[in-house]
N, C-alpha and C positions, 0 to 999 in steps of 0.2 A: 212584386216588381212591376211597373210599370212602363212597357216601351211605348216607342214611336206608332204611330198609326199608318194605316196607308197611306193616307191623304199628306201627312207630313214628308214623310219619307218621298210622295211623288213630288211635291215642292221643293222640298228640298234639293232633290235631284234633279229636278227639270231647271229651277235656277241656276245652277250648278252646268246643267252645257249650253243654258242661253246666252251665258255670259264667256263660258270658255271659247263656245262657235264664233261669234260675233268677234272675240280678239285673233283667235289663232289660224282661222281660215285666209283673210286678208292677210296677217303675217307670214303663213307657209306660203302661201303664194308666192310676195315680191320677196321670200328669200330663197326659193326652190326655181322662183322663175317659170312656174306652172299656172297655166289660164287659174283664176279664181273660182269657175267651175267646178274644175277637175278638185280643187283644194276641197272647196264649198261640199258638194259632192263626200269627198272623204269624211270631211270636218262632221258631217251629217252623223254618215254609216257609223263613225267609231264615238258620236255621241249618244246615238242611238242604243249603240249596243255597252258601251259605258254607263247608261242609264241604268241599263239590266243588272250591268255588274254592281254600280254601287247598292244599288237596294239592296241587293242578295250580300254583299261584303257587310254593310254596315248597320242591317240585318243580325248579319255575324258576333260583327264589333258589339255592338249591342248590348245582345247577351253573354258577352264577356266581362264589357266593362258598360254598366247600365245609364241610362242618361242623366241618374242622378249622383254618380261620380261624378268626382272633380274632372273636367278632359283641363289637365295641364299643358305646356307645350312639350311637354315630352310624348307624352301619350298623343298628341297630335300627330307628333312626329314619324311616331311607329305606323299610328294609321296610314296617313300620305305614304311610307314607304311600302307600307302593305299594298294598300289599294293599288300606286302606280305599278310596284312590282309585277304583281297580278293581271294587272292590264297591259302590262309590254307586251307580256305571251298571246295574250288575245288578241291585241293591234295587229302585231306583227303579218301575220298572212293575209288580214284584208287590205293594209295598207301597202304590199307589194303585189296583191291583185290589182285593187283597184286602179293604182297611179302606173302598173306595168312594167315595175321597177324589180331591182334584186333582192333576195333576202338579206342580204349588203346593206344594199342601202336605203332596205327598210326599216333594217335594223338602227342604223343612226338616225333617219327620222324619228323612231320612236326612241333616241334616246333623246334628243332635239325637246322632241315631246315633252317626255322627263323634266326636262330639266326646266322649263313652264311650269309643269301642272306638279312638279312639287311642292314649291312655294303658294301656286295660286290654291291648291288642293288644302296647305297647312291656312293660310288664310279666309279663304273660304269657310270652312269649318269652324277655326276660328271665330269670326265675324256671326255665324249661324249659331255658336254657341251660347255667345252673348245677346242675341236677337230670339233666341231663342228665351232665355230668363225673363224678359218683357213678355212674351208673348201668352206663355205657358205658367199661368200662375200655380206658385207652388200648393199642394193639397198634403194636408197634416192628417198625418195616421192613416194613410189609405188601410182599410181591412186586407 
């Protein structure tokens, strides 16, 4: 069976919050009404540590369902639901340190979150799937 390698897996993931960062920061801002800083700053910390978690989640994924299964939209689906699930619980406490907020209403941030990084998450991956076929030529009868 053949998985992903480091180097993949850290491309993978590192595209994955350069592109989340760059949307989502300037967006919580002007809808939270919080300096871009303070946003920026968050956007950072829970990319950073998002980073961690995908590797080690889809790491997971992986060796469940291997990269030369089919990934359907179904099976995308579960993933994004996995993944962000997972990450709520982790957001949750730096994102009500950091911004100095309640677990209230850091809890709807990170539902806020969700409700982004579900689609961009199934998309993404999506998109990485199909770039990935290009990229990775296939190899017959590995031993």
């Amino acid at each position: 069976m053949r998985t992903r390698s480091l180097k993949e897996r850290f491309c993978h993931a590192a595209g994955f919050e350069f592109l989340a960062i760059i949307t989502v920061a300037p967006l919580a801002a002007w809808v939270m009404e919080k300096p871009l800083f303070h946003m920026g700053a968050l956007a950072i910390m829970l990319s950073t540590v998002a980073m961690l978690w995908n590797m080690i989640y889809n790491s997971g994924f992986d060796r469940i369902w291997p990269p030369q299964v089919k990934r359907t939209f179904a099976l995308r689906a579960l993933h994004a639901l996995g993944f962000e699930g997972g990450f709520i619980l982790i957001g949750l406490p730096i994102a009500a340190w950091m911004l100095n907020i309640s677990l209230l209403d850091a809890f709807l941030l990170e539902v806020a979150f969700f409700l982004f990084f579900l689609p961009y998450t199934m998309a993404y991956n999506w998109a990485w799937d199909k770039l990935r076929q290009r990229w990775v030529k296939p190899r017959a009868c590995e031993a």
